[in-house]
C-alpha positions in Angstrom: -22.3 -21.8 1.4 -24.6 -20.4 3.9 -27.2 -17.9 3.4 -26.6 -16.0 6.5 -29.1 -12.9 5.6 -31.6 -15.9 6.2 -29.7 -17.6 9.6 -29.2 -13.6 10.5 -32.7 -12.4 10.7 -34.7 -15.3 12.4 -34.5 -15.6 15.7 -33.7 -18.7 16.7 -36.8 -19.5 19.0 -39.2 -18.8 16.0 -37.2 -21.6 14.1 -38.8 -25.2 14.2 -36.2 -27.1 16.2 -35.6 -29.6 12.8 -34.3 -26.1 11.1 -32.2 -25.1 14.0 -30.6 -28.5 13.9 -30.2 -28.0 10.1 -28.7 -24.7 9.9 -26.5 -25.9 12.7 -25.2 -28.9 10.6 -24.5 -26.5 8.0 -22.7 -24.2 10.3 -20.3 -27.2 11.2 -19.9 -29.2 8.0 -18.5 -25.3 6.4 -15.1 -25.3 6.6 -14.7 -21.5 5.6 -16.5 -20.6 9.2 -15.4 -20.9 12.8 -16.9 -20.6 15.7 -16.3 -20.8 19.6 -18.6 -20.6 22.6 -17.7 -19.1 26.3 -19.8 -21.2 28.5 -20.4 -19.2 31.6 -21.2 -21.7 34.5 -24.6 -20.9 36.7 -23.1 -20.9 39.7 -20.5 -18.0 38.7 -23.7 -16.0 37.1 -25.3 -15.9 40.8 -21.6 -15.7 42.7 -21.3 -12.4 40.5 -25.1 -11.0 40.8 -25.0 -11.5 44.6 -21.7 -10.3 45.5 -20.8 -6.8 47.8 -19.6 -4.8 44.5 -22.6 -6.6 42.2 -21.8 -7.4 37.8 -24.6 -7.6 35.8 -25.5 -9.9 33.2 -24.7 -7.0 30.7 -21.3 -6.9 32.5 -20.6 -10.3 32.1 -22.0 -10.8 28.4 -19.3 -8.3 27.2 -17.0 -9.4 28.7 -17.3 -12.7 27.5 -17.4 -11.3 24.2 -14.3 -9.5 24.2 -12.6 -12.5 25.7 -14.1 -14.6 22.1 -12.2 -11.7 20.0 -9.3 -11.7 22.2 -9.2 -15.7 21.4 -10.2 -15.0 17.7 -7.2 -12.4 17.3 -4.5 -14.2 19.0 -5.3 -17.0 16.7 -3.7 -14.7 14.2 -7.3 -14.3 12.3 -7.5 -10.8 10.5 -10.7 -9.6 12.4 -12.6 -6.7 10.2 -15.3 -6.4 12.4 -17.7 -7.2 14.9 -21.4 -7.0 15.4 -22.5 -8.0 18.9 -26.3 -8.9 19.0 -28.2 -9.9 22.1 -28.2 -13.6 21.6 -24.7 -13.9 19.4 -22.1 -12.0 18.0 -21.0 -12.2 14.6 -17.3 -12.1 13.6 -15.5 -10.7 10.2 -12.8 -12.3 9.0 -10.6 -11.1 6.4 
C-alpha cells in the first residue's frame, strides 16, 4: 500500500523524475486505487481565454473537476469526499 501522507505533501516538481516514475508505478500496479485524467486540449484553453464572454483557467479547472466526480459517481463508487488541490484532486471512496 501506498504511503500517500508521503506522495501528498511533495510537490511533484521537487521529486527527482526516477521517484515520480516510481510512485507512479505504484499508483498503477495498486488495485485498491483508481484514477482518471480530463485532458483539456490547448487549443480549447486559448478558444475559451479569448472568446467575447472570456472563462478562466480557474473556470475551466473546476469544471473539469466536477466532470471527474460526475464520472466517479456514476460509476456507482460511494464518494465520501473531495479535496481539490491546485495540481490534483484527491477522491474518497467508501
Amino acid at each position: 500500500m501506498i504511503r500517500f501522507s508521503v506522495l501528498l505533501s511533495a510537490d511533484s516538481k521537487t521529486l527527482k523524475e526516477e521517484k515520480r516514475e516510481e510512485l507512479f508505478e505504484n499508483l498503477k500496479s495498486d488495485e485498491s486505487i483508481g484514477w482518471a485524467v480530463d485532458v483539456i486540449d490547448p487549443k480549447e484553453l486559448s478558444a475559451k481565454m479569448l472568446k467575447k464572454n472570456k472563462i478562466n483557467l480557474n473556470e475551466m479547472s473546476h469544471d473539469s473537476a466536477m466532470g471527474l466526480v460526475s464520472r466517479v459517481l456514476n460509476m456507482g463508487v460511494l464518494l465520501t469526499e473531495v479535496k481539490a488541490f491546485a495540481t490534483y484532486m484527491r477522491l474518497i471512496v467508501a
